[in-house]
C-alpha positions as CSV (number, residue, x, y, z in Angstrom):
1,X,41.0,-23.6,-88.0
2,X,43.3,-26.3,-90.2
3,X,46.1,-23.6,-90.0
4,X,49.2,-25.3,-88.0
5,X,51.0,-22.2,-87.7
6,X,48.5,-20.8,-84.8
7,X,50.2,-19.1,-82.4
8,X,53.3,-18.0,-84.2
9,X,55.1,-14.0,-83.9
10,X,52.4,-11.4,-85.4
11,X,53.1,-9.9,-88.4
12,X,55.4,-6.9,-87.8
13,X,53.6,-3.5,-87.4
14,X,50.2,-5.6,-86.5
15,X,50.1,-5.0,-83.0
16,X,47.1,-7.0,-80.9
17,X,46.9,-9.6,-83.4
18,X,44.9,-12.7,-81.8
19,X,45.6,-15.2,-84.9
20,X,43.5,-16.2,-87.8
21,X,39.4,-17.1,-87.7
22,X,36.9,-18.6,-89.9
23,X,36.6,-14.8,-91.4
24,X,40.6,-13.9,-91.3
25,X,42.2,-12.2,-88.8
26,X,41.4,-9.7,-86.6
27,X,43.3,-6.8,-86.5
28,X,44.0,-3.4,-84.9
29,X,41.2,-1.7,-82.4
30,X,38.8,-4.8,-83.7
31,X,40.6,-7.1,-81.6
32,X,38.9,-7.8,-78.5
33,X,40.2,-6.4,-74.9
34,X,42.8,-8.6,-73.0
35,X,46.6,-9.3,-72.9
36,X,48.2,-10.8,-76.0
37,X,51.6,-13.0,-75.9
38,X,54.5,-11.1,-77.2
39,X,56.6,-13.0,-79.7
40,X,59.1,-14.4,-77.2
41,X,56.4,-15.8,-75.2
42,X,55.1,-17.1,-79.0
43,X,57.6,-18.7,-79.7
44,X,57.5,-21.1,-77.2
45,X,53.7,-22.0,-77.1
46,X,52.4,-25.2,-79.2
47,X,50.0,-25.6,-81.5
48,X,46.6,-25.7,-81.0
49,X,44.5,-28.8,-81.6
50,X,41.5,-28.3,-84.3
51,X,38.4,-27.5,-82.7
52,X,35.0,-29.5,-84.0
53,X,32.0,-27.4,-84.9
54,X,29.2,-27.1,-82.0
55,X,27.1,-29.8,-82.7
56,X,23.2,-28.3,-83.3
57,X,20.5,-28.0,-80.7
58,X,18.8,-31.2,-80.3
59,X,22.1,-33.8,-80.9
60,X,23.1,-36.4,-79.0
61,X,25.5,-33.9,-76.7
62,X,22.4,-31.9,-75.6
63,X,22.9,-33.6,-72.2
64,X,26.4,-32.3,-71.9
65,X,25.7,-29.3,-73.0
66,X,24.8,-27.3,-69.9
67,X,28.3,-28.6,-68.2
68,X,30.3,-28.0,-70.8
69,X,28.9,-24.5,-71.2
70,X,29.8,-23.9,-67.4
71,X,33.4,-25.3,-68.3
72,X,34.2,-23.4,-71.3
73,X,36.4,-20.4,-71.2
74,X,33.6,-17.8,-71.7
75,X,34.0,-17.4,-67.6
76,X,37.0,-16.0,-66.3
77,X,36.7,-17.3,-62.7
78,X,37.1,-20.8,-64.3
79,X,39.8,-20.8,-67.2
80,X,40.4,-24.0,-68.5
81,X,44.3,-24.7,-70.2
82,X,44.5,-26.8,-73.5
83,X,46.5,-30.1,-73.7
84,X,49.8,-28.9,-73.3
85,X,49.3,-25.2,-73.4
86,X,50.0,-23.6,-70.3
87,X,47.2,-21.7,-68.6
88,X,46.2,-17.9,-69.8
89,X,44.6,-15.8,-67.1
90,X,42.6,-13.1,-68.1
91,X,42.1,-14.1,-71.8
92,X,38.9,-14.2,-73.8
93,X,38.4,-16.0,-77.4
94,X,37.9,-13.6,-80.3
95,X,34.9,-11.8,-81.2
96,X,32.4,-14.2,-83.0
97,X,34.9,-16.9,-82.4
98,X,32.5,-20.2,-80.9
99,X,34.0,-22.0,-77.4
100,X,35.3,-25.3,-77.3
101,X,32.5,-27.7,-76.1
102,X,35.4,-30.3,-75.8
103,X,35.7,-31.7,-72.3
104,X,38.5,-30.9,-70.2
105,X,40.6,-33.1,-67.9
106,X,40.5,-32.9,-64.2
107,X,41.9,-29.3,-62.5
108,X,45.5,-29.9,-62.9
109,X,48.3,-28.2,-60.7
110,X,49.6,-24.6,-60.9
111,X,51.9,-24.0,-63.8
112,X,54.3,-22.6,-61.2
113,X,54.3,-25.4,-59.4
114,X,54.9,-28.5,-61.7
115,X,58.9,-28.5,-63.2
116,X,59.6,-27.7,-67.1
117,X,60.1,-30.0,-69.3
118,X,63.4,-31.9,-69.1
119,X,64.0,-30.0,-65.3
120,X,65.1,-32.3,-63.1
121,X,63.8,-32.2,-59.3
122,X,65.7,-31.2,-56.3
123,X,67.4,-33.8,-54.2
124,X,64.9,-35.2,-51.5
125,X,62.0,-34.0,-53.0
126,X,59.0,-36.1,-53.7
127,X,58.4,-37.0,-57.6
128,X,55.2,-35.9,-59.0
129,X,53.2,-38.8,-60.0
130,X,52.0,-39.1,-63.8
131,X,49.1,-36.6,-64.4
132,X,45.5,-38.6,-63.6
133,X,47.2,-40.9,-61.7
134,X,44.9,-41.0,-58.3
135,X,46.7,-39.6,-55.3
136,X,46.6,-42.1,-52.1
137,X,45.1,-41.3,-49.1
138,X,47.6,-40.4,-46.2
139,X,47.5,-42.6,-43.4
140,X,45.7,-41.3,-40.0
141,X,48.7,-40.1,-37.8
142,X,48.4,-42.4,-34.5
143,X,47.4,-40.3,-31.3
144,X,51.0,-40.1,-29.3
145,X,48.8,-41.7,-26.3
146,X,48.5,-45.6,-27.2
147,X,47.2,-46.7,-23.5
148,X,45.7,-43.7,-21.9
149,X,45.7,-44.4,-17.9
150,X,42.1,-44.1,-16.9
151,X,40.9,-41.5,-14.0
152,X,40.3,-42.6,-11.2
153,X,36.6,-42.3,-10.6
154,X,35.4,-40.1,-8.2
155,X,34.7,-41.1,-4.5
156,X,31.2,-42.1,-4.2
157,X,29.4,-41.7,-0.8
158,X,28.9,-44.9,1.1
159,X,25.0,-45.4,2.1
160,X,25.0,-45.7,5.5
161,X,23.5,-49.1,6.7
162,X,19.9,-49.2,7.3
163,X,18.6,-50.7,10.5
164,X,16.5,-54.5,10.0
165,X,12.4,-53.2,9.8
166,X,10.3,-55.9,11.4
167,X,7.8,-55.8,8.3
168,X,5.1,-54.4,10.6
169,X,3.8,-51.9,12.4
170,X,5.2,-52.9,15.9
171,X,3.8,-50.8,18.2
172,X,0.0,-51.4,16.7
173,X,0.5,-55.0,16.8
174,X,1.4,-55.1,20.5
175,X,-1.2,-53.2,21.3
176,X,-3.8,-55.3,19.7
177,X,-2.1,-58.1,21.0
178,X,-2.1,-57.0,24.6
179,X,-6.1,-55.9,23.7
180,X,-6.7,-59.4,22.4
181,X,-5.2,-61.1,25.8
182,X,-7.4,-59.2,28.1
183,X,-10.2,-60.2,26.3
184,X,-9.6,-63.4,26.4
185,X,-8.2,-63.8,29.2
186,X,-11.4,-62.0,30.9
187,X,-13.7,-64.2,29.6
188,X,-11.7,-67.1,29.7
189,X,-11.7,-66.9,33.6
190,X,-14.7,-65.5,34.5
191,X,-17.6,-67.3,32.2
192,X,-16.4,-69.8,30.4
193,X,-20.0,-69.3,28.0
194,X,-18.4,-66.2,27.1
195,X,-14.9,-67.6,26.0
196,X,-17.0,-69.9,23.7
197,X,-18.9,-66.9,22.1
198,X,-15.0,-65.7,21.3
199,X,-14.1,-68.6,19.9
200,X,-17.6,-69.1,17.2
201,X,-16.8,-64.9,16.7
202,X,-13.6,-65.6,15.8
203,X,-14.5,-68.5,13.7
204,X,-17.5,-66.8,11.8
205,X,-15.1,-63.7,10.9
206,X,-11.9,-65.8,9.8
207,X,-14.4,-67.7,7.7
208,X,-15.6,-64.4,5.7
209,X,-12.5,-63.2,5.2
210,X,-11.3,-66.6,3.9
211,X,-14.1,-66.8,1.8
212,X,-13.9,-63.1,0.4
213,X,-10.4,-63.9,-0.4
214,X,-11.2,-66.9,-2.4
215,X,-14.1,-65.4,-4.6
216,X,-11.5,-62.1,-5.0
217,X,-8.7,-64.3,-6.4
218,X,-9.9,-67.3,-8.0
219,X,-13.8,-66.9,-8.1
220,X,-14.3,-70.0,-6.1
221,X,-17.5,-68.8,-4.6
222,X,-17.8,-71.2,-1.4
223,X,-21.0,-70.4,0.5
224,X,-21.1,-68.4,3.4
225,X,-24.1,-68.4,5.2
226,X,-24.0,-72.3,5.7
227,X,-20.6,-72.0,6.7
228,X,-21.0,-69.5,9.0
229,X,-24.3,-71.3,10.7
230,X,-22.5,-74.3,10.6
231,X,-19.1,-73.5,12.1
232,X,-20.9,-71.6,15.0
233,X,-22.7,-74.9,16.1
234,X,-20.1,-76.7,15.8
235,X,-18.0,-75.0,18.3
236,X,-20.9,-75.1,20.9
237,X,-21.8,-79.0,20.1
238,X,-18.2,-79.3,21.1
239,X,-18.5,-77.4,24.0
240,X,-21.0,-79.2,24.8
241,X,-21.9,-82.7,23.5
242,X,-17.5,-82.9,23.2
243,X,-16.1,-85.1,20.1
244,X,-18.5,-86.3,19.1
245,X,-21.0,-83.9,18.6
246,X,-18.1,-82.0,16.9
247,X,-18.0,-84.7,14.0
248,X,-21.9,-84.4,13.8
249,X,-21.9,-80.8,13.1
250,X,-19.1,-81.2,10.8
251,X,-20.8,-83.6,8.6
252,X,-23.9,-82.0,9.2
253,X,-22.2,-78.5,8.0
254,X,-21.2,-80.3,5.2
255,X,-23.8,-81.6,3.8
256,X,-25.2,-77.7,4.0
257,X,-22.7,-76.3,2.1
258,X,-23.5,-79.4,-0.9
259,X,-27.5,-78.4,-0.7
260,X,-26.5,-75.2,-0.5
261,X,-24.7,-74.6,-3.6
262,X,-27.6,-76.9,-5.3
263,X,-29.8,-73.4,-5.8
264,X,-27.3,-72.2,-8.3
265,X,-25.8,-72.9,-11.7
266,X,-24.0,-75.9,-11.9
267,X,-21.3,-74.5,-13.6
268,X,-18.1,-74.7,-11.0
269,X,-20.2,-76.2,-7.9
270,X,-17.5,-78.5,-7.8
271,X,-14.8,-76.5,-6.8
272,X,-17.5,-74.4,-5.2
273,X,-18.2,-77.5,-2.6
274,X,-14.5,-78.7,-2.4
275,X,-13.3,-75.4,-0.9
276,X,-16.6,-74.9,1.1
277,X,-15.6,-78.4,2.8
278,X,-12.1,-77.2,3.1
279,X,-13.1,-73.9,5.1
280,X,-15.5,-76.1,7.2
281,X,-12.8,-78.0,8.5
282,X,-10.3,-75.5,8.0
283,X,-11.3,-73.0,10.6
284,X,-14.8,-74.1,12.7
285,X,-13.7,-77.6,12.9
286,X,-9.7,-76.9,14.2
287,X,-11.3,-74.5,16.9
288,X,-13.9,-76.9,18.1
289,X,-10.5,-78.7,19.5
290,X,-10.1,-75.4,22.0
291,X,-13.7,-75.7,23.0
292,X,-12.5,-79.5,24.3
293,X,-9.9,-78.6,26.3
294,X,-12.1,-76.0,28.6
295,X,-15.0,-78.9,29.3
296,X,-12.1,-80.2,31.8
297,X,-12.1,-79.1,35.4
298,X,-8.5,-77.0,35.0
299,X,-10.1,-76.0,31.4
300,X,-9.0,-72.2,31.4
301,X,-5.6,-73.5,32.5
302,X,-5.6,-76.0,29.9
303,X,-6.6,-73.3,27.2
304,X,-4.2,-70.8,28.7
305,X,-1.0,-73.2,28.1
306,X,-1.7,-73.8,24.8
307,X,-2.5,-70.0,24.2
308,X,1.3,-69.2,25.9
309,X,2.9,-71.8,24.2
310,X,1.6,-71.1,20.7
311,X,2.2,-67.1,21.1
312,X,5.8,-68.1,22.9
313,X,6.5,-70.0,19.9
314,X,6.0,-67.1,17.3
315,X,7.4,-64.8,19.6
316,X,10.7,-66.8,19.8
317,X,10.8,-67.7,16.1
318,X,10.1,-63.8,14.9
319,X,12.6,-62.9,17.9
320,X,15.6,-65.0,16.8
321,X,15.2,-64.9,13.3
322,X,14.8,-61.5,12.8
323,X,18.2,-60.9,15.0
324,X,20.4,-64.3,13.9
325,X,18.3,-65.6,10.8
326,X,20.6,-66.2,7.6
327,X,19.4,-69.5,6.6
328,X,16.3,-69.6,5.4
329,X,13.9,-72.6,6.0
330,X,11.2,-72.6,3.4
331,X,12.2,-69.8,0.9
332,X,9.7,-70.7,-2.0
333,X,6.8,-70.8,0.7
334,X,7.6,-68.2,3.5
335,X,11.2,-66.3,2.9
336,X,11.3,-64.6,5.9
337,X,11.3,-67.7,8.3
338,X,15.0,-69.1,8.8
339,X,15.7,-71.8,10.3
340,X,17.3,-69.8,13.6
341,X,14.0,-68.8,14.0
342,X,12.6,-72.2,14.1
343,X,15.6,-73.1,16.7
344,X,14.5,-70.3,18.7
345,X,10.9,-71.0,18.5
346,X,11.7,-74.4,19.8
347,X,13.9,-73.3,22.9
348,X,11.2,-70.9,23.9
349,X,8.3,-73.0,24.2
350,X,10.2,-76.5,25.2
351,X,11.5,-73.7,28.1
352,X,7.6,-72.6,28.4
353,X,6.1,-75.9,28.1
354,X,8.0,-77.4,30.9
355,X,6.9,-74.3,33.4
356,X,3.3,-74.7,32.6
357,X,2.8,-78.1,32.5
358,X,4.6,-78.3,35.9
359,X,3.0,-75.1,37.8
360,X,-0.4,-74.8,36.0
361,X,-1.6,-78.0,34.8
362,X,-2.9,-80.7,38.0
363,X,-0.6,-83.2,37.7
364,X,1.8,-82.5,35.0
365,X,5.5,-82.8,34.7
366,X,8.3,-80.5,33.3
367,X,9.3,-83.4,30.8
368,X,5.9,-83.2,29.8
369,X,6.0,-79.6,29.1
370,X,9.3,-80.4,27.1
371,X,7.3,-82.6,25.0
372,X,4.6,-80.4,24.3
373,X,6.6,-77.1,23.7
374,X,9.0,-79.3,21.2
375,X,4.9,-80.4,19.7
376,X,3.6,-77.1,20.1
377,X,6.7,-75.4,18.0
378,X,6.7,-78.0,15.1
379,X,2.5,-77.9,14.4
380,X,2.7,-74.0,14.9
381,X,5.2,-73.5,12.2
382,X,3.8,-76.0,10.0
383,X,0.3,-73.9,10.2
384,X,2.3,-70.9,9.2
385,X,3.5,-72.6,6.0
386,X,0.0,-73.7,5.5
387,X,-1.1,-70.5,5.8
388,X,2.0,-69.2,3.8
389,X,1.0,-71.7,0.9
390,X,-2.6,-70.1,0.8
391,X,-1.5,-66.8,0.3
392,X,0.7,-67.1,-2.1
393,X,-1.4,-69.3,-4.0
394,X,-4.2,-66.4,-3.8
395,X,-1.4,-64.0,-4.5
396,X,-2.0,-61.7,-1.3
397,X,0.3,-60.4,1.4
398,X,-2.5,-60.8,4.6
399,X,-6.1,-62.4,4.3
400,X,-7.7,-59.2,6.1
401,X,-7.0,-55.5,7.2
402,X,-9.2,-56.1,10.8
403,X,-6.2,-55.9,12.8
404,X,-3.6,-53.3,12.9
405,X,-0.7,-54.7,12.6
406,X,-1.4,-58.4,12.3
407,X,-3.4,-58.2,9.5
408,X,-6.7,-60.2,9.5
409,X,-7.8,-63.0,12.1
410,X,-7.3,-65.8,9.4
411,X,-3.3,-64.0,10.1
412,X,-3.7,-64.4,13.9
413,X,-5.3,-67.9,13.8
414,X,-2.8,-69.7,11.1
415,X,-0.5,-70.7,13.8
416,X,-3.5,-71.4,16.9
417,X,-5.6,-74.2,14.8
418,X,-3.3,-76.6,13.5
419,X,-1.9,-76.3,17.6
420,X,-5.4,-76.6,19.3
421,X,-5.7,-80.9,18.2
422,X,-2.1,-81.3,19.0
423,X,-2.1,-79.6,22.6
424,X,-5.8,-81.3,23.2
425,X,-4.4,-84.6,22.1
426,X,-1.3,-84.7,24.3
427,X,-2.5,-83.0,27.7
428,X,-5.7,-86.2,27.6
429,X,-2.5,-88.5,27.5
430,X,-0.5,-87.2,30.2
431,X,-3.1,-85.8,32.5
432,X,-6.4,-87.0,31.2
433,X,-9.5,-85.4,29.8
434,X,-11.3,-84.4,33.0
């Protein structure tokens, strides 16, 4: 297709002339269906570049061949325009006539759209940039709201304030408590034999559940049996023999628990012995000091004073903390105990103290009972800590479930057997052992 003059006026009486081919031109009813340009509209076309033969199957274009099959003008959906030729709707090549496997530039605009050649464009409007040159991205249009004003959240519902909970079941622990004192208080008063046999009960049970606890927690197995034989005796040799036979059953109870332990491996029999030792002295031993106090003639009354004063004490401490506490006294031991509570457990048994020793004990004095309630309050709140220190070092809440309310005895004795040396100890100075 060398022929330069492609696209000029038919040849007059040649009407559907499509222009020369490889095997001349096609003429008359052999031209193929389709509209044809009519010679004004010839006149103005260009001519049309020279097409290069289809390369054969197999070439180094076989890759492009697919696309540029899709591209060609064999579809009508999809015509294609030639450099500089504007676009022909509707149009088909000629009959045996290859396409143009020539690839075509990017989809340009509609012809209708894009100004002639030499027009100029209206006043205001935007140029057309250069054809291929890549169009910029408009800018996002800012939302007209810059600083929106937040809502105003919705009114939430104020929790109404929950009342203080003591921690415990009140009503069960006053009623053990109450079931406790007239036990005690029975035998206390009637045969003093019988108050003892409270007292080793007491200290047999605190010591199983002391023990239990270890072995739960920290596998210290500390034996029982010689503890329990041992702590027993020790409250009656005190009873009965007084100090001294109390130090001989200790050590004798002691030396127990070592033999003991001896029918066993020896793997951990030394923390095995240590904390069978401890619990001897621990529990049995402290509560051989309330067996002292009731070999004296006013005994009971001896025993009830330091029962009042030591349950006056928590009372007052649990009282005004729990109502006034905000400063708390040992929070890394015992967080609930403030130190209001420890004023109040003070005031209480100084107030106490002073009643007692002046009214119940022969020949006592209400300064003395000041003394001893400000004694009583300081070693009953240090054996709470004590306490508090063991539990939290075995990682429980209570050391037993025997008591409703309270918790185990080990809970109701923490407080009574660091007190029972202390009250012993001050009542034989101000009044005497007998």
């Amino acid at each position: 297709m060398s022929d330069s003059s492609w696209g000029a006026p038919p040849p007059a009486g040649q009407t559907g002339y499509w222009g020369p081919t490889e095997g001349g031109p096609v003429q008359g009813g052999d031209a193929p269906a389709g509209p044809a340009y009519d010679a004004p509209a010839a006149q103005q076309t260009r001519p049309m570049p020279i097409v290069p033969d289809v390369p054969a199957y197999g070439g180094d274009q076989d890759d492009t061949r697919g696309a540029a099959r899709l591209s060609g003008p064999l579809f009508r959906d999809e015509p294609q325009p030639q450099y500089g030729t504007p676009p022909q709707y509707g149009t088909e090549p000629p009959y045996g006539e290859r396409p143009s496997y020539e690839p075509q530039p990017p989809q340009q605009q509609p012809f209708e759209q894009r100004p002639q050649y030499g027009q100029q464009q209206p006043y205001g409007s935007q140029p057309q940039p250069p054809y291929g040159t890549p169009q910029p991205t408009p800018a996002p249009t800012p939302s007209p709201i810059q600083n929106p004003v937040p809502m105003p959240d919705a009114p939430q519902q104020t929790p109404a304030p929950q009342k203080k909970s003591a921690g415990r079941d009140l009503s069960a622990a006053i009623g053990v408590g109450v079931g406790l004192g007239v036990v005690i208080i029975a035998s206390l008063f009637i045969v003093k034999a019988v108050f003892v046999g409270v007292i080793a009960v007491a200290v047999v049970v605190g010591l199983w559940e002391l023990t239990s606890r270890l072995q739960e927690r920290k596998e210290i197995k500390a034996p029982l049996v010689p503890l329990a034989v041992g702590g027993a005796a020790m409250v009656v040799a005190g009873y009965v023999r007084g100090a001294e036979g109390a130090w001989v059953a200790m050590a004798l109870t002691a030396l127990a628990v070592l033999v003991w332990r001896m029918t066993e491996p020896p793997e951990g029999y030394l923390k095995d012995v240590t904390a069978g030792v401890f619990a001897a002295f621990y529990v049995p031993f402290l509560a051989t000091f309330v067996a002292l106090m009731l070999t004296a003639d006013d005994g009971p009354w001896r025993v009830l004073t330091f029962l009042l004063l030591t349950v006056v004490s928590d009372t007052g401490a649990y009282a005004v903390g729990w109502r006034f506490g905000k400063h708390k006294l040992a929070p890394r031991i015992s967080p609930g105990k403030t130190r209001e509570g420890l004023f109040g457990a003070v005031s209480f048994s100084m107030v106490v103290g002073a009643l007692c020793m002046q009214f119940l004990i022969d020949g006592g004095h209400w300064w003395q009972g000041l003394l001893l309630g400000l004694a009583v309050a300081a070693s009953a709140t240090l054996g709470d800590l004590g306490e508090s220190m063991i539990k939290r070092d075995l990682g429980i809440k209570d050391m037993g479930t025997l008591l409703p309310g309270h918790g185990g005895i080990m809970d109701r004795l923490d407080s009574l057997l660091p007190t029972a040396p202390v009250v012993w100890l001050l009542l034989v100075l101000f009044v005497g052992s007998t």
